[in-house]
C-alpha positions in Angstrom: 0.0 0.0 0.0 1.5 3.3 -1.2 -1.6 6.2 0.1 0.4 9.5 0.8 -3.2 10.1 2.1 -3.3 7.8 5.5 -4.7 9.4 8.8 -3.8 7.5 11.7 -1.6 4.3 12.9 -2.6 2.5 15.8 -0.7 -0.4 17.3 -1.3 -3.3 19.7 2.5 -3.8 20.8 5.8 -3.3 22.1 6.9 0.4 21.8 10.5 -0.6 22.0 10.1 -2.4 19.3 7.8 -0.6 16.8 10.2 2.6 17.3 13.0 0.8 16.1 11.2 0.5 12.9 10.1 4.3 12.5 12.6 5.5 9.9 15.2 8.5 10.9 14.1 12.2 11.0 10.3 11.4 10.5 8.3 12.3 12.9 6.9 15.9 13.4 6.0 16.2 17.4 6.4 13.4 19.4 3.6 14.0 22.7 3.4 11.9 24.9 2.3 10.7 28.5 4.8 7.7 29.8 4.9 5.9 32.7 5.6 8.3 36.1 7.1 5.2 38.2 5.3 6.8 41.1 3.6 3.4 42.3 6.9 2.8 44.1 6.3 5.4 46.5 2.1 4.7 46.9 0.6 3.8 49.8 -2.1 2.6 48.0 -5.5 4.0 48.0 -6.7 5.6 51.4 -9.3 4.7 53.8 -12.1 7.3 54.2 -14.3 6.6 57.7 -17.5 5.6 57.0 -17.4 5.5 53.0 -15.5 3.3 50.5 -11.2 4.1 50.2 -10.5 6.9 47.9 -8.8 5.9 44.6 -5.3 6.6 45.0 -4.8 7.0 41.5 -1.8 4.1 40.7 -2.0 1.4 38.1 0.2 -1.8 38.0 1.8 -0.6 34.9 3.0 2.0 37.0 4.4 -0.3 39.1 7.1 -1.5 36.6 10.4 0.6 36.1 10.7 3.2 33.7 14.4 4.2 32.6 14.1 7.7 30.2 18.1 6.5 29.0 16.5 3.7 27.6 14.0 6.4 25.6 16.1 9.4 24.7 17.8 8.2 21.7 15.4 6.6 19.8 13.8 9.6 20.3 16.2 12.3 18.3 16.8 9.4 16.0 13.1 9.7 14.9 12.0 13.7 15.1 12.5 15.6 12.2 14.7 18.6 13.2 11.7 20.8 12.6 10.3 18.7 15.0 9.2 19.4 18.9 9.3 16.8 21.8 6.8 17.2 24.5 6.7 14.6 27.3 4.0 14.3 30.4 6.3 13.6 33.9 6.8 14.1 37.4 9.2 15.1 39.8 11.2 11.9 40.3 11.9 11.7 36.0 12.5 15.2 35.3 16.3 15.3 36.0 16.5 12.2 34.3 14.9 13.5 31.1 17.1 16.6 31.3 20.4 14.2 31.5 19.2 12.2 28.5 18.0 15.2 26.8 19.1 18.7 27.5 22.2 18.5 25.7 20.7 16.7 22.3 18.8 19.8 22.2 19.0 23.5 21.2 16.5 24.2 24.1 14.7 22.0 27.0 12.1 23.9 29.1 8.8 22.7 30.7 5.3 23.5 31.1 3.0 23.3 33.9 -0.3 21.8 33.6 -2.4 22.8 36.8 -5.2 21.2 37.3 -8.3 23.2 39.0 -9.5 20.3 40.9 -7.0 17.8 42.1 -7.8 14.8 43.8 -8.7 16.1 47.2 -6.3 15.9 50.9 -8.6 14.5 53.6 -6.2 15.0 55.9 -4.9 17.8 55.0 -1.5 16.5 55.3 0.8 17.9 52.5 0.1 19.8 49.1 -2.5 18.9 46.9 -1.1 17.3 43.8 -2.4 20.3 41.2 0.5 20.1 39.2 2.0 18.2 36.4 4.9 18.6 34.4 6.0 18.5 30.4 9.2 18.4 29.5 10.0 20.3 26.3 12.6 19.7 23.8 13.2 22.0 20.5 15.9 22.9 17.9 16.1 26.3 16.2 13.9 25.6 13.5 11.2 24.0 15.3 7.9 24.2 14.3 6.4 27.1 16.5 3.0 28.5 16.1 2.3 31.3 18.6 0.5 33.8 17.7 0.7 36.7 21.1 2.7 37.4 24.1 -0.2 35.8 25.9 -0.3 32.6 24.4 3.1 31.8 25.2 2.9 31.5 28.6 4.2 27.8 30.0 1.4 26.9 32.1 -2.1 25.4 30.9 -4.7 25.6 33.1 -8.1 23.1 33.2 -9.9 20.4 35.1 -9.0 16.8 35.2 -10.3 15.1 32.7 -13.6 14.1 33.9 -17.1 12.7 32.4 -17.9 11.8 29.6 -15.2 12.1 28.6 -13.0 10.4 31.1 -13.7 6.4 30.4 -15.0 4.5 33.3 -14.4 1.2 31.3 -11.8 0.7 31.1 -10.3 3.5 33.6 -7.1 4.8 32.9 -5.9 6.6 35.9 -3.8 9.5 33.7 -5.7 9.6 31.1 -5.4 13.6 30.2 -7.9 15.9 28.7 -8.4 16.8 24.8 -8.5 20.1 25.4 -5.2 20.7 27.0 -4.0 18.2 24.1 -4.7 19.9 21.6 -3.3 23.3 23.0 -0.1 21.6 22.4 -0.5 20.0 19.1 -1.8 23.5 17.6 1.6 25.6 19.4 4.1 22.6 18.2 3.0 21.1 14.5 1.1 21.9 11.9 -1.8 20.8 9.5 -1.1 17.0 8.0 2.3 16.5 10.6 2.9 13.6 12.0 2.5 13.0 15.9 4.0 10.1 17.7 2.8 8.8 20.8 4.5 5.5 21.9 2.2 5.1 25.2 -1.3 5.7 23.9 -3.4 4.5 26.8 -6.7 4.9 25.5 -6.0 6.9 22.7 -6.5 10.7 23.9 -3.3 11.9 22.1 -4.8 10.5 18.6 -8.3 12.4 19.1 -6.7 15.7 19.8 -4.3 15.2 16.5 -7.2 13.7 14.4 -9.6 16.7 15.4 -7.0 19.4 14.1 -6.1 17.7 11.2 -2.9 16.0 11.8 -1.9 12.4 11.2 -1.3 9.8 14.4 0.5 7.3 15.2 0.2 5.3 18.9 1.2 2.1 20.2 -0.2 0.9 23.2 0.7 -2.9 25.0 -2.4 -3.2 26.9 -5.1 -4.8 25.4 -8.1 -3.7 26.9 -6.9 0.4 26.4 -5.9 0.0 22.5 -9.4 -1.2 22.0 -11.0 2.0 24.0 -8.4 3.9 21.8 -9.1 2.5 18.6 -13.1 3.0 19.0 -12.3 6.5 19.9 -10.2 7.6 17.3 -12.6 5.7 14.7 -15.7 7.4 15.7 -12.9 10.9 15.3 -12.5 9.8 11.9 -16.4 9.0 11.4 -17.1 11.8 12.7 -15.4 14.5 10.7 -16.3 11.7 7.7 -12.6 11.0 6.5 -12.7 7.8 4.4 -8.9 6.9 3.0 -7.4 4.1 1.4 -5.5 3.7 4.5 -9.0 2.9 6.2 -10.3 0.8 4.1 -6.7 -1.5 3.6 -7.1 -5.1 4.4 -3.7 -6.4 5.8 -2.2 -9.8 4.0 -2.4 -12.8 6.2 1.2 -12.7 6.8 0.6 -9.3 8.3 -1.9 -10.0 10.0 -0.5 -13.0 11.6 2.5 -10.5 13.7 -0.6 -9.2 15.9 -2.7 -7.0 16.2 -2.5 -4.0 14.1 -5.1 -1.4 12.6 -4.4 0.4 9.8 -0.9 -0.5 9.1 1.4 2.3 7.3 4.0 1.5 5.0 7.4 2.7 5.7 7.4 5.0 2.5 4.4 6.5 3.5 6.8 8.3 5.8 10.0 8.8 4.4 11.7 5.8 4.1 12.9 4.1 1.2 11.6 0.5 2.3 8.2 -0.5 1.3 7.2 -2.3 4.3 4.7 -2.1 7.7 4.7 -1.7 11.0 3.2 -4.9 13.0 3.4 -5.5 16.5 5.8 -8.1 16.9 4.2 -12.1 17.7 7.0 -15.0 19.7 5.7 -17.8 17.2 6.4 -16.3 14.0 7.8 -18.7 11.4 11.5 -19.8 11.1 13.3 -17.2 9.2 10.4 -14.3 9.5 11.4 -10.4 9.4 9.3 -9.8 12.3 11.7 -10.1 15.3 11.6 -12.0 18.5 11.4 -9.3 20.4 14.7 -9.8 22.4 17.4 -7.8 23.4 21.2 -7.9 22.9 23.4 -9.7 25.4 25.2 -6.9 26.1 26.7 -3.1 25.0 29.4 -3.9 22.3 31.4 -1.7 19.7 29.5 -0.9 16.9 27.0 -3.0 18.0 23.5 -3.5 15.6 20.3 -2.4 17.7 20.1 1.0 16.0 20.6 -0.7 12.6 17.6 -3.7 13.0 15.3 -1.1 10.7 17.8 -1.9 7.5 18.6 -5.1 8.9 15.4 -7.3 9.3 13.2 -6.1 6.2 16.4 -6.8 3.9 16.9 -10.4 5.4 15.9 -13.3 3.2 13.9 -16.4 4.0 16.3 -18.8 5.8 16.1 -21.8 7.9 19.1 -21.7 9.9 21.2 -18.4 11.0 25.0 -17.8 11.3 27.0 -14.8 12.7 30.6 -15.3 12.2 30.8 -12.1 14.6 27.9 -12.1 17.1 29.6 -9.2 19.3 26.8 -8.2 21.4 24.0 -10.4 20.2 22.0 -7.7 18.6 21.1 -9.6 15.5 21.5 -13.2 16.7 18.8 -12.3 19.2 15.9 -10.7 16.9 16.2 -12.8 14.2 14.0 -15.8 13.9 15.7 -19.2 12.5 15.2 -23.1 13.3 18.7 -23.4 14.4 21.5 -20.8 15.2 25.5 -20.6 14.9 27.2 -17.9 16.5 31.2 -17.2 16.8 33.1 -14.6 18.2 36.7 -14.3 18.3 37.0 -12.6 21.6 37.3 -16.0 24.7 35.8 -13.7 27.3 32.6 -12.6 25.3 32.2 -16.1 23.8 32.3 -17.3 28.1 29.6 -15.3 28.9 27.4 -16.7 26.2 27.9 -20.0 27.5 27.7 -19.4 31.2 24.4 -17.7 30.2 23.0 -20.4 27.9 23.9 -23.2 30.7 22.9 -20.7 33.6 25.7 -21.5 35.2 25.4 -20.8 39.4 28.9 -19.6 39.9 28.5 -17.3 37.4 25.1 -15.8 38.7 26.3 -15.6 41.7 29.4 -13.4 41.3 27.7 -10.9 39.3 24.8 -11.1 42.6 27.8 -10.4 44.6 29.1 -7.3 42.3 25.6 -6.1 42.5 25.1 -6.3 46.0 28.6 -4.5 46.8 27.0 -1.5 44.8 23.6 -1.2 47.1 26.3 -1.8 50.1 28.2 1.2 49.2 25.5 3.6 49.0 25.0 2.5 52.3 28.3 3.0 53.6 28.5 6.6 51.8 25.1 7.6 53.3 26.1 6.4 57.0 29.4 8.8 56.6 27.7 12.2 55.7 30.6 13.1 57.6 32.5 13.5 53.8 30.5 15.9 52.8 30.9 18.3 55.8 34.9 17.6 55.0 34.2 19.2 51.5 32.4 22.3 52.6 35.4 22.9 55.5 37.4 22.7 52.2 35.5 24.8 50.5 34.7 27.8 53.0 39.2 27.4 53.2 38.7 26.4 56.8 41.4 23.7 56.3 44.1 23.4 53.4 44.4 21.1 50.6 47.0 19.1 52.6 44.7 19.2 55.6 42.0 17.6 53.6 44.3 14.8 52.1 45.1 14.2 55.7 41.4 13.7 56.8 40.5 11.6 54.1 43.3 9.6 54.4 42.5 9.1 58.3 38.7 8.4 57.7 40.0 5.4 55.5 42.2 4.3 57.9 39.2 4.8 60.0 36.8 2.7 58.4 39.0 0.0 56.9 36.8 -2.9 57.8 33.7 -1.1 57.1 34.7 -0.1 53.1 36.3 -3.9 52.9 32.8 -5.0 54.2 31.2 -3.5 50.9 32.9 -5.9 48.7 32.8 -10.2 49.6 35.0 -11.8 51.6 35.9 -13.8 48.2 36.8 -10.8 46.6 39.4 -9.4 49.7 40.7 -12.5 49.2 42.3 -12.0 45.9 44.3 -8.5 45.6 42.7 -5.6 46.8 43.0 -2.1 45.6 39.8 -0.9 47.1 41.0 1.0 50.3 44.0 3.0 48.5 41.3 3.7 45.4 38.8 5.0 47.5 41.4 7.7 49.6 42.7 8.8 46.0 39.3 9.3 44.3 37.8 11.0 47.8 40.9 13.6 48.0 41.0 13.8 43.9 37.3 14.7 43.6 37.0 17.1 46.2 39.9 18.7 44.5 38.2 18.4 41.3 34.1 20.1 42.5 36.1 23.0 44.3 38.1 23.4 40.5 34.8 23.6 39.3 33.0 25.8 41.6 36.0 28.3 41.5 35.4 28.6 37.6 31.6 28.3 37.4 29.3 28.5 40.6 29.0 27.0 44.0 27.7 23.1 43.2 24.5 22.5 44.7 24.1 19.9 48.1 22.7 17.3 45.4 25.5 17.5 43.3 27.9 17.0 46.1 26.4 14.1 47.2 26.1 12.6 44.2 30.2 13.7 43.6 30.8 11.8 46.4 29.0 8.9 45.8 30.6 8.6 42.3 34.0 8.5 44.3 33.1 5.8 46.0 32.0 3.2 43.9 34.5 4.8 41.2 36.9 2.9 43.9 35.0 -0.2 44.1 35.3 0.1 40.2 38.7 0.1 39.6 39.3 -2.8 42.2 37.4 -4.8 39.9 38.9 -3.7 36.9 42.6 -4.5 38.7 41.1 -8.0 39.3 39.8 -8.0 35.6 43.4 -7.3 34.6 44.6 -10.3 37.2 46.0 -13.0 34.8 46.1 -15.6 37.7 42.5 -14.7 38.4 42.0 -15.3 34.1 43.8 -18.4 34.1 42.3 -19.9 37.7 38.9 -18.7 38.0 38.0 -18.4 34.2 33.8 -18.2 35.5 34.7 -15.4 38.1 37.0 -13.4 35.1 33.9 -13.9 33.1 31.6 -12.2 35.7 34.4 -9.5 36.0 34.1 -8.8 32.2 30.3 -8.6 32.6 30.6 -6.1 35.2 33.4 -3.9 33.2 31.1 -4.1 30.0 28.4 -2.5 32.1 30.0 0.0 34.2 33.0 1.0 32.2 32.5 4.5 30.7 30.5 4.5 27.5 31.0 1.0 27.3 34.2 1.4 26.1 36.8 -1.3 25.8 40.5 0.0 25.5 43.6 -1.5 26.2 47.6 -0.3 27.5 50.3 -1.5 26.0 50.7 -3.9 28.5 47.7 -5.2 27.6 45.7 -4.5 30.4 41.9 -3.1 30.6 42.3 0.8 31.6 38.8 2.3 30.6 37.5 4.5 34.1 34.1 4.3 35.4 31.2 5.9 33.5 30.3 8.3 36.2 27.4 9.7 38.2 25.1 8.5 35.5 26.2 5.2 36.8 25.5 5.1 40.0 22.2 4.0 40.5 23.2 1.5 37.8 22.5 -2.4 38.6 22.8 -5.6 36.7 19.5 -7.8 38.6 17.1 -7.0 35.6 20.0 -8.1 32.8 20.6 -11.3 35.0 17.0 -11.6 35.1 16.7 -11.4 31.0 19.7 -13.8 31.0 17.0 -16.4 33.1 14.2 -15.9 31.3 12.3 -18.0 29.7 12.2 -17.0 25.8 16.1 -16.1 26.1 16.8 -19.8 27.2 14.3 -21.3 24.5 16.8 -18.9 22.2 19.8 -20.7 23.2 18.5 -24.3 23.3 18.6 -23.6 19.5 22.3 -22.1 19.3 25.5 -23.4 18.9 28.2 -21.5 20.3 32.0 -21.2 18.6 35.0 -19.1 19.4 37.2 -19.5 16.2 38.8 -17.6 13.1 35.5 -16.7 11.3 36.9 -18.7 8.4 37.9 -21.2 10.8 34.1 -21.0 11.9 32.3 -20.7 8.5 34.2 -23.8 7.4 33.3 -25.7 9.8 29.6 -25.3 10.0 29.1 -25.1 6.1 25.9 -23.2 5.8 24.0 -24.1 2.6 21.8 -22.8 0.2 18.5 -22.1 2.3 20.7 -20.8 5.6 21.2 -17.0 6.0 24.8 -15.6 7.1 25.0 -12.0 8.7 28.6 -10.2 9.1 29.3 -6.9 10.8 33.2 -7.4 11.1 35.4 -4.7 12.5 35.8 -1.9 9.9 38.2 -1.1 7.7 39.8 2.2 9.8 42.5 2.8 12.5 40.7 1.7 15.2 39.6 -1.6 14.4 40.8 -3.7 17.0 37.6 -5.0 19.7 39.1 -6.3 22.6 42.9 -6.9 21.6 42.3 -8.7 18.6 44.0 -6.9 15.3 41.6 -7.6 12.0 43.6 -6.5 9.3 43.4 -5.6 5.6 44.6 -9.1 4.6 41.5 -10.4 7.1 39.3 -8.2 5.2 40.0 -9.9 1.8 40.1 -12.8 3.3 36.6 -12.6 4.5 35.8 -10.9 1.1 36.7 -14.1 -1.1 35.0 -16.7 1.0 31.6 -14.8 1.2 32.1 -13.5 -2.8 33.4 -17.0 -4.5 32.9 -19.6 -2.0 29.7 -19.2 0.5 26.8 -21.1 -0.7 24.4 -19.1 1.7 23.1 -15.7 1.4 24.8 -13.6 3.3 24.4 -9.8 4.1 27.2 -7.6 5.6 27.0 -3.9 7.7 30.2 -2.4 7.0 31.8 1.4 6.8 32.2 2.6 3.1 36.2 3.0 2.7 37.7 3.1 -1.1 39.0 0.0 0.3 35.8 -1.5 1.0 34.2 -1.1 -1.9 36.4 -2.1 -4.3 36.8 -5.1 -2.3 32.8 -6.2 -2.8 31.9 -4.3 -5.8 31.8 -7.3 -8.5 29.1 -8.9 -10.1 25.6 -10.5 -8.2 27.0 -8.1 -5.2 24.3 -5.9 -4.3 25.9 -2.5 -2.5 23.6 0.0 -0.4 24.4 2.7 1.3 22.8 4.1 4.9 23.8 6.5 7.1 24.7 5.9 11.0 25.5 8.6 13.9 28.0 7.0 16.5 26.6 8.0 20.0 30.2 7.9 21.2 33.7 9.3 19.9 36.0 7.8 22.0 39.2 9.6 21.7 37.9 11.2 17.9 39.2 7.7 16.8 35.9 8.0 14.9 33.9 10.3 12.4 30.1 11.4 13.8 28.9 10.4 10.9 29.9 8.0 7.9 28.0 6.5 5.5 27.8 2.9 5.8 27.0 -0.1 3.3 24.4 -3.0 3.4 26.5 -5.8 1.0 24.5 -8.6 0.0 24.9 -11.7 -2.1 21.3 -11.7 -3.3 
């Protein structure tokens, strides 16, 4: 279906998902009203005397945590740079936005929306809560559609959304006015944009877009509300008598067999080159579908794939079995859908924790439990010694000297030796132990460092020292795994625990970043404040669930040469190969291992003159490259990729990249 004239898109599914399949730079104004996590702190609803409880206003969805880092990206990928991003929070995501946001952006502000009749305070114990806030995102050429002084004002005013147009079936506890929509949607877009609203609820966003005139599209997971949405934004339509193609399309069975899905747009319809739909993603898809399985990579690699599943999925063949010569992080190997899977990775250490995750090996669990609970344990210790942070301020107010300071912090070490060795497991003291000479250097170097930076800017506020301080802290616990990391006796002896280590340095390690001395030894530093509150329970989780396991009952595992490796598995004819090697630049060494120029037309022959599978390749375009795979029956295609991170300006922003394939 090609209709240049489609209204709305409205999905039953995984947002994650679906957004990784909405092409670069297309959407107008993303609005939208995501989870507050605010169950956490609810007390659940309150008991009136005499009459029933008062609804407390907290849904189980609520419940379940919601990271903005895990947002923000996929975000600016998708917005046009005309476009604006709006987004419904509270008090405990703002900062969190702003982190992910504030410096993607030309401007971040926020709006107010007070609302003249908040749920009431029997007891009269605190502030009503009248307030909710919108956090506002915008580039210089934004869309912008003010017309006075007056009008610009950032704080909207009006009731809660009550009845009849508030739904009592089913109820959705934040589901926000039209009016107050729409107030929005007319300031930040314009006639026939696109809005984007990856939590729908029960569909309020699409009725205020539909009403002026623009075009929707919402995903929402829950069943029950993308059925209340979908009626509503049909009898929109109805009403203002819009009949399109796209309403009238019928989806193919295979489309129709992904999920549920109403008015599916194809990609073109919206600026991307590929002439395929959006579908809600289903677990029992055939072997060899594009739809993925939903799952996520293993773990953060260099130049790993996520980003890249839009080009990768809808130009994959029909397979039966998969291979990935190098699986790196997993993001392919997990999303595609085969009968059987072969993996292989050069790197030992990656290739371990694939197999102590597809054997669930305890040991391994259990020292990445024990790295995990040594992170809660030090915010604990650092907020039982409050004591550090009065040491700062002395320093600060020059009531004692630099050397004075050094002094104190090295005597509250000394001070609480056991206590900081208590943090980490008794295992772990018992190999060697950098952790009470890290933590006096990074206390005395980053009090040194925040009074640098007051000096130059402004006084940092109490939350910012706090958090400073905490960062020193486990920036010490850090390094003490990263000098066990680089322990060869602990390698060579306790292969499962240097595993675990490696897990923990892939998570914590700045950017993600692997880089090596010329000793050979791991010397990335901790990621930072950002950090902090970082833990690895819900990846250890994913590692135990069910669908991952059911993945890797089908996978073979291999840590060889990828020649070595294609050799020796042989895939045929109806198999499908996928290659993202290291690229063809400077820096193209992942975790010590060299891939030269002569491994590059290595790999080049045996996938040109000698694979009998079809095989597609992700690569960055060098004069080198290309000429390497530009021969006959070699298809070449060209995208374009933004690296989130330039470590050291080893590379470009951007490059253009090629899709190679044999068919």
């Amino acid at each position: 279906m090609k209709d240049s004239n489609w209204r709305k898109c409205i999905l039953c599914a995984d947002s994650r998902e679906v957004i990784k399949r909405i092409p670069d730079n297309s959407i107008d104004f993303i609005l939208t009203d995501p989870p507050y996590n605010l169950g956490q702190h609810s007390t659940g609803n309150i008991p009136l005397p005499g009459r029933a409880a008062m609804n407390n206003d907290v849904a189980e969805w609520d419940m379940v945590d919601f990271n903005p880092e895990e947002w923000a990206d996929e975000f600016i990928r998708i917005l046009k740079p005309t476009g604006n991003l709006f987004i419904f929070t509270s008090y405990n995501q703002l900062g969190r936005w702003y982190n992910c946001l504030d410096h993607k952006f030309d401007t971040t502000n926020f709006m107010i929306w007070h609302k003249t009749n908040p749920a009431p305070k029997i007891f009269k114990a605190g502030f009503l809560n009248s307030c909710e806030m919108i956090f506002t995102c915008w580039n210089k050429k934004h869309t912008w559609n003010f017309i006075s002084q007056s009008e610009m004002h950032n704080f909207i005013e009006s009731p809660i959304c009550m009845r009849p147009e508030r739904l009592s079936n089913p109820k959705h506890p934040a589901q926000k006015p039209v009016s107050i929509l729409k107030k929005m949607i007319k300031i930040a877009s314009n006639k026939d944009d696109i809005i984007f609203d990856p939590f729908m609820g029960v569909g309020s966003m699409g009725v205020a877009a539909l009403e002026l005139d623009r075009r929707f599209i919402g995903v929402e997971c829950e069943e029950n509300y993308f059925i209340a949405a979908k009626q509503r934004i049909i009898n929109v339509l109805n009403n203002k008598h819009i009949m399109t193609k796209d309403k009238e399309y019928k989806l193919t069975e295979e489309e129709t067999s992904t999920g549920v899905c109403e008015s599916a747009i194809p990609y073109q319809s919206i600026g991307s080159e590929m002439n395929l739909f959006f579908h809600a993603s289903k677990a029992n898809s055939p072997h060899g579908s594009k739809t993925s399985t939903g799952l996520q990579p293993i773990i953060k690699w260099p130049g790993g794939k996520e980003k890249e599943l839009k080009y990768i999925l809808p130009n994959a063949p029909t397979f039966r079995r998969f291979f990935e010569p190098f699986v790196g992080g997993g993001s392919v190997f997990m999303s595609v859908q085969a009968k059987e899977y072969f993996i292989n990775d050069f790197s030992s250490e990656l290739i371990s924790l694939y197999r102590y995750i597809a054997s669930t090996d305890k040991r391994f669990f259990a020292y990445v439990e024990m790295m995990d609970d040594s992170w809660e344990k030090a915010l604990k210790f650092f907020n039982e010694n409050k004591v550090l942070v009065d040491m700062y301020k002395d320093y600060r107010e020059n009531k004692i000297t630099k050397e004075v300071l050094k002094g104190l912090v090295h005597d509250f070490c000394k001070r609480n030796e056991k206590e900081l060795l208590l943090i980490i497991s008794e295992e772990f003291v018992s190999y060697s132990c950098i952790l009470l000479k890290e933590t006096e250097k990074n206390l005395f170097r980053k009090m040194v460092r925040m009074r640098e930076i007051e000096l130059k800017k402004h006084i940092l506020p109490d939350k910012d020292l706090l958090d400073n301080i905490e960062t020193a802290i486990k920036s010490a616990i850090y390094m003490n795994y990263r000098f066990m990391y680089n322990d060869k006796t602990i390698e060579r002896k306790n292969p499962c625990l240097h595993t675990a280590l490696f897990f923990f340095m892939r998570n914590y390690a700045y950017s993600g970043m692997f880089r090596y001395s010329n000793k050979g030894d791991f010397n990335v530093p901790y990621g930072g404040i950002a950090y902090n509150r970082k833990l690895m329970a819900k990846k250890l989780d994913y590692y135990r669930s069910e669908p991952l396991l059911k993945h890797f009952a089908d996978t073979q595992i291999y840590s060889l040469d990828f020649e070595a490796f294609l050799r020796e598995t042989n895939p045929s004819k109806d198999d499908f190969v996928f290659l993202d090697p290291p690229y063809d630049s400077e820096f193209s060494t992942y975790a010590q291992h060299a891939f030269t120029r002569d491994d590059q037309e290595r790999l080049a022959h045996y996938m040109i003159y000698e694979c009998k599978a079809k095989w597609m390749m992700i690569i960055k375009n060098t004069d080198f490259i290309y000429e390497l795979y530009n021969k006959k029956g070699i298809n070449i295609r060209t995208f374009d990729k933004e690296y989130l991170v330039s470590f050291m300006n080893r590379n470009d922003k951007k490059v253009t990249h090629l899709l190679i394939t044999n068919y």
